[in-house]
C-alpha positions as CSV (number, residue, x, y, z in Angstrom):
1,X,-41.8,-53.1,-13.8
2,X,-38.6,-53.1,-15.7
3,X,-40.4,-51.0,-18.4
4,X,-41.8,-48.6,-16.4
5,X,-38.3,-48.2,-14.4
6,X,-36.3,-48.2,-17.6
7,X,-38.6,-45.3,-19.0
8,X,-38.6,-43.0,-15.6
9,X,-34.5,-43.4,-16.0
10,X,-34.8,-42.5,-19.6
11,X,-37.0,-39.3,-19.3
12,X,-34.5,-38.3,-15.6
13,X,-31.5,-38.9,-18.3
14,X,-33.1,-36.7,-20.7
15,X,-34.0,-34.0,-18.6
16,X,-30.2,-33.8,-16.8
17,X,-29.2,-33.9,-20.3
18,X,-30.9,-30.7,-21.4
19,X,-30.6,-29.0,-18.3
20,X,-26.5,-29.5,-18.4
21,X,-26.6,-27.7,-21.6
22,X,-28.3,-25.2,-20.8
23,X,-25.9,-24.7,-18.1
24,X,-23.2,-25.3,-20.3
25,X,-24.6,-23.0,-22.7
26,X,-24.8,-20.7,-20.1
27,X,-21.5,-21.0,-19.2
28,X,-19.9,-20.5,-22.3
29,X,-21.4,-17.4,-22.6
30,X,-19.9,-16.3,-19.5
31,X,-16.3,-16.6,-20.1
32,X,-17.3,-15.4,-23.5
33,X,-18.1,-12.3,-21.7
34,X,-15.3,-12.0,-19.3
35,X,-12.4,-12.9,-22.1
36,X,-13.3,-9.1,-23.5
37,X,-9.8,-7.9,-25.6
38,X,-9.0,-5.4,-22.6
39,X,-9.6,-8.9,-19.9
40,X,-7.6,-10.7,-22.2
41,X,-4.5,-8.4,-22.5
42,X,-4.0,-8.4,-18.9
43,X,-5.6,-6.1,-16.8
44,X,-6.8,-2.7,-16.8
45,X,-3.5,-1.5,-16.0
46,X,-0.2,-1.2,-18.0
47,X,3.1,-0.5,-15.4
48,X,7.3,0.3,-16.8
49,X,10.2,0.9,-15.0
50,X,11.9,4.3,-15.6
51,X,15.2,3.3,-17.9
52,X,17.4,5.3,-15.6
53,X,19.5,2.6,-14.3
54,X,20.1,3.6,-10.6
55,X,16.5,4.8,-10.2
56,X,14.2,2.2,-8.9
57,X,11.0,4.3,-10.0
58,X,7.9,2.2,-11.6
59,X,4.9,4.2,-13.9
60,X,1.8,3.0,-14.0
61,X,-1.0,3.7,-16.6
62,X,-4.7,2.9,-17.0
63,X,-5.2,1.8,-20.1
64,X,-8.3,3.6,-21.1
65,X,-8.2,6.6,-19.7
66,X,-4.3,7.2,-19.7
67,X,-3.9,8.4,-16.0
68,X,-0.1,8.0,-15.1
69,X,1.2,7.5,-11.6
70,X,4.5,6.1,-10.1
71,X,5.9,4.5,-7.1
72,X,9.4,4.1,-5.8
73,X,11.0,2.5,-2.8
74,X,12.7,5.0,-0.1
75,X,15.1,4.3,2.8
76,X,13.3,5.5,6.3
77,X,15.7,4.9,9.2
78,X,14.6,2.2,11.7
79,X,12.0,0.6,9.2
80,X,12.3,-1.6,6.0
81,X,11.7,1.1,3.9
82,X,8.4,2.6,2.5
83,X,6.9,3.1,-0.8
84,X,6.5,6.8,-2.1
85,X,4.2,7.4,-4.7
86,X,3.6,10.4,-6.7
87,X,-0.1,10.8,-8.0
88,X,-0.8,12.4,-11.7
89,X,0.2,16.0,-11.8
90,X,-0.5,18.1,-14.8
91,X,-1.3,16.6,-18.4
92,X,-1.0,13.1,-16.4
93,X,-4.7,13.2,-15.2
94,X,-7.4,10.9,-17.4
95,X,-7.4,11.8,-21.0
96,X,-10.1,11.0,-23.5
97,X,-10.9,7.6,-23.6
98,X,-8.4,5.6,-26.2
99,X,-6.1,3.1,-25.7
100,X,-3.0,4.0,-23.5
101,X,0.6,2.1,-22.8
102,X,3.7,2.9,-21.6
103,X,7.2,2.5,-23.8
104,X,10.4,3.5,-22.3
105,X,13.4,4.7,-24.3
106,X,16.5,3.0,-24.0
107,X,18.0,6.5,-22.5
108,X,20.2,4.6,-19.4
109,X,19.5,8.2,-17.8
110,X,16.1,8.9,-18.4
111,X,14.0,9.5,-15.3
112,X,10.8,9.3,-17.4
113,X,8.4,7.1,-20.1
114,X,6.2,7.9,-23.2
115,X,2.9,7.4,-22.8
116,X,1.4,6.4,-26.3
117,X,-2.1,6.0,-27.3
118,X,-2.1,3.6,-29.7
119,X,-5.5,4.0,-31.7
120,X,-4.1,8.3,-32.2
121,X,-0.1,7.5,-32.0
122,X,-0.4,10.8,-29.7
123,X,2.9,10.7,-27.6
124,X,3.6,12.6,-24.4
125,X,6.5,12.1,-22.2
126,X,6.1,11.6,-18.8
127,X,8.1,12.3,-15.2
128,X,8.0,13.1,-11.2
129,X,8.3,16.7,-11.1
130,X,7.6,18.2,-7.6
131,X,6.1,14.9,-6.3
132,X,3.7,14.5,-8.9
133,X,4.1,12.8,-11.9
134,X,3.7,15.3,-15.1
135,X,3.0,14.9,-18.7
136,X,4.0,16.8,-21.9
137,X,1.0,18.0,-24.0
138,X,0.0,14.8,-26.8
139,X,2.2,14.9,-29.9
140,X,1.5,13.3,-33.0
141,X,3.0,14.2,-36.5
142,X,0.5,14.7,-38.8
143,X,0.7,13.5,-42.6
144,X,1.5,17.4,-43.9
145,X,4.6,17.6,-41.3
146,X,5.6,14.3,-42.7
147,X,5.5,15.2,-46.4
148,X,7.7,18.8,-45.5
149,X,10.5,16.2,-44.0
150,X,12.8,17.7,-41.7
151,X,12.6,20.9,-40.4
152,X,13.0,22.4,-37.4
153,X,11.6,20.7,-34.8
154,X,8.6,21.2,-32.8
155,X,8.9,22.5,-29.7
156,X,6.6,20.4,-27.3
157,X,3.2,20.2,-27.3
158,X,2.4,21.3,-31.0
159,X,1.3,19.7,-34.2
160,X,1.7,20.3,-37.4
């Protein structure tokens, strides 16, 4: 009897064994799947305070599409305050896919951010015009422009 209970132990060992990894396989895979490079850098949204130093005005950007918003807090009398938020006005709307991110200057007075594509290096600078947040046209300088040196400069929203 020993035998026979040894063996029916074995072959339950065996099969728990191949059936944990497969499930370990299985779950490897998973979180293979999930830790993409855009899961792994943090979200699917990018957000920068304004550098204006007595503006308390955050942008936000989705990554792939490069839609830019922004929120600030306001007094309201008799309440804690509310959050306004401006919605993406003209040039802020989606772009073309890429991959989008926000850098602000170091301007203590600037009210507004770049938003970069890094795969392009397109640049547009964006701000809350009229209660919606607006973009330049995207600017890159192009190898030729480069090579001339410096000129005058480009008005926005052209290339050379």
């Amino acid at each position: 009897m020993t035998t026979t209970t040894t063996a029916t132990h074995e072959a339950r060992f065996a099969a728990w064994r191949a059936a944990s990894t497969v499930a370990l396989a299985a779950a490897v895979l998973a979180v293979g799947l999930l830790a993409s490079p855009r899961a792994l850098a943090g979200g699917a949204f990018e957000f920068m305070p304004a550098p204006q130093t007595d503006l308390n005005r955050l942008y936000r950007i989705d990554r792939v599409t490069g839609a830019v918003s922004s929120c600030q807090y306001a007094l309201k009398e008799g309440t804690v305050g509310v959050t306004l938020c401006f919605g993406p006005g003209e040039g802020a709307e989606a772009q073309e896919p890429g991959e989008y991110g926000l850098v602000a200057s170091n301007h203590e007075r600037e009210g507004g951010v770049f938003r970069v594509d890094y795969r392009t290096g397109e640049m547009s600078v964006c701000y809350v015009f009229e209660e919606k947040v607006v973009c330049t046209p995207p600017e890159t300088v192009s190898p030729v422009a480069a090579a001339e040196g410096a000129g005058t400069p480009d008005t926005t929203g052209t290339t050379r």
